[in-house]
N, C-alpha and C positions, 0 to 999 in steps of 0.2 A: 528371523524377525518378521516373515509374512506376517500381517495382522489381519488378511482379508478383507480389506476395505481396501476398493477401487482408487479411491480420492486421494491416497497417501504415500510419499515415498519411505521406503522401510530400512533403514539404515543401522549398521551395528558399531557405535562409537566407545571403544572405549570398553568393549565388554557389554554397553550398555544398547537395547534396541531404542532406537528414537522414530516414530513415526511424526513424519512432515506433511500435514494437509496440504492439498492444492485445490484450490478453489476454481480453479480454472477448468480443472476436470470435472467438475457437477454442473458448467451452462448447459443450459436447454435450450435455449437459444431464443426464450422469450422474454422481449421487453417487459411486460408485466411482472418479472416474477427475480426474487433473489437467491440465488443458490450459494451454500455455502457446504465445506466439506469438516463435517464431526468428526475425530480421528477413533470415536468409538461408537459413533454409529455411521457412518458415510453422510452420503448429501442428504443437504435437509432444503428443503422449497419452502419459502417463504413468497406468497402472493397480494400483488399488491391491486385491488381491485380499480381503488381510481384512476390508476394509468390504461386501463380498457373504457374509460366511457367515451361513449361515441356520440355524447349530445343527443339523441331522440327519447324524449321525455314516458315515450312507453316501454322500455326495453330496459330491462335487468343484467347489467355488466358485472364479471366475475373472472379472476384471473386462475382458473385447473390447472393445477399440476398435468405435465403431460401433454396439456390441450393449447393453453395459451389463453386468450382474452376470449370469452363464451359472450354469445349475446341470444338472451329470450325474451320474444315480445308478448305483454301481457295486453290483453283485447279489453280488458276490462277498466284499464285506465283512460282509452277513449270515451268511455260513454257518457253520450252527449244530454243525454235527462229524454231528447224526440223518441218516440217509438216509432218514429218513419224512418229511421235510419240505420244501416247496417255502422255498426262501430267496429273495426278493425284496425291493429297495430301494426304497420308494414317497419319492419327492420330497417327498409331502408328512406323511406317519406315518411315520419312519424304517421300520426293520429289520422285515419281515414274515415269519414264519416258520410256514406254515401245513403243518398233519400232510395227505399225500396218500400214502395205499397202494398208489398203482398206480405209483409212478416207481420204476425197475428199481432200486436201491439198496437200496429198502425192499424189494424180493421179494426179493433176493440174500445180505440181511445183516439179523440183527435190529436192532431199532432200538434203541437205549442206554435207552430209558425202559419196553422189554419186558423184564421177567424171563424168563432163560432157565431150562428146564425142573430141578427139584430132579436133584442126581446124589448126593444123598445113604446111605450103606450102611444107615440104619436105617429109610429107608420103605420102608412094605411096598406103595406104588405101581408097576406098571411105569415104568422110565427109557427111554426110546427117542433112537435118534437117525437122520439122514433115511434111513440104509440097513440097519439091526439094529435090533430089538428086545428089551429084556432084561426079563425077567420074573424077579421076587423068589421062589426058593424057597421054601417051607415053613421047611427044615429050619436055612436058611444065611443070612447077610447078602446083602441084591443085591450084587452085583457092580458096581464102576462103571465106565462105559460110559469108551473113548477120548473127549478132545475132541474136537466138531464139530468136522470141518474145512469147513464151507459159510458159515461167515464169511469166509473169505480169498479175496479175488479174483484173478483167474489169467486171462494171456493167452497165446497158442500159444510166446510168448519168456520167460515169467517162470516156466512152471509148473515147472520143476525148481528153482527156489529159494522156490517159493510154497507150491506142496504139497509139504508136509517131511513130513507127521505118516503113520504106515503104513498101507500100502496106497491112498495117496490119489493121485489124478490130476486132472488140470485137464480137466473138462466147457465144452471151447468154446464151446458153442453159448448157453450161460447165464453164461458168463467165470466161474466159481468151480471152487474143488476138491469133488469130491466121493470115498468110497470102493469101489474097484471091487467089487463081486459076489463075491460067496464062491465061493471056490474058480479066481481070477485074481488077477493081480496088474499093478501099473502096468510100464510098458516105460523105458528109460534116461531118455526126455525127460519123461515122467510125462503123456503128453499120449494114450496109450490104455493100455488095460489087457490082457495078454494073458493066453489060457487055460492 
């Protein structure tokens, strides 16, 4: 009456083979997960994922056959919108969000928690921006400068709908718009500036 299935006791009643599951011989021994014994196919794993979550809103809980309660932290659930900021998921302190000045985001764009420069007509500070400088009159109100365009990012296919604002071209080489040199102007693709 062997049926080859582990899970079963094999019995000959009566002339007849009776195979008895035991359920007890398929634990794995993980809380997450239910094991039962099929008398024609063996144990079967039934997992249950919400018994592994561990509360940290970055991290993807999963109960494996075999493994038990899996945890993978996704980095991308952190991201805080700053380009000053490294965003990482630690498995064990959720969401990490540390300010770093040197990741190209934060050199290309200011970062939401930097005040940009006053463009106000009643100070009597210089206003500048990365390619002109405007100095306040004596006589008149400053003038207010165009908006930077060195916050918008631009690549060799985007910069004719990226750099709108005038005289502006996409600087490859640092993927943003910047504006071309006085007394040039951008070309059709907006990707150099002719004399």
């Amino acid at each position: 009456c062997d049926d080859g299935i582990s899970c079963t006791t094999d019995t000959c009643e009566n002339d007849v083979c009776v195979h008895t599951p035991i359920h007890a011989a398929c634990d794995d021994g993980f809380v997450c997960s239910t094991n039962t014994c099929n008398p024609s196919l063996g144990c079967e794993f039934v997992g249950d994922d919400v018994e592994c979550d561990d509360e940290i809103s970055c991290t993807v809980n999963r109960c494996e056959e075999g493994v038990g309660c899996s945890v993978v932290p996704i980095n991308g659930i952190c991201d805080d919108g700053d380009g000053c900021t490294r965003d990482t998921c630690d498995p064990s302190l959720d969401c990490q969000n540390v300010f770093d000045p040197s990741l190209f985001t934060c050199q290309s764009s200011p970062s939401p928690s930097t005040p940009l420069p006053s463009t106000s007509p009643t100070s009597s500070s210089p206003s500048t921006s990365p390619s002109t400088t405007f100095t306040s009159p004596t006589s008149s109100p400053t003038p207010t400068p165009p908006p930077t365009p060195t916050a918008t990012q631009c690549t060799n296919e985007s910069a004719a709908t990226a750099c709108i604002l005038p005289g502006s071209h996409c600087v490859l080489s640092f993927g943003r718009c910047d504006v071309c040199p006085t007394g040039s102007s951008p070309d059709a693709t907006r990707t150099h500036c002719l004399p």
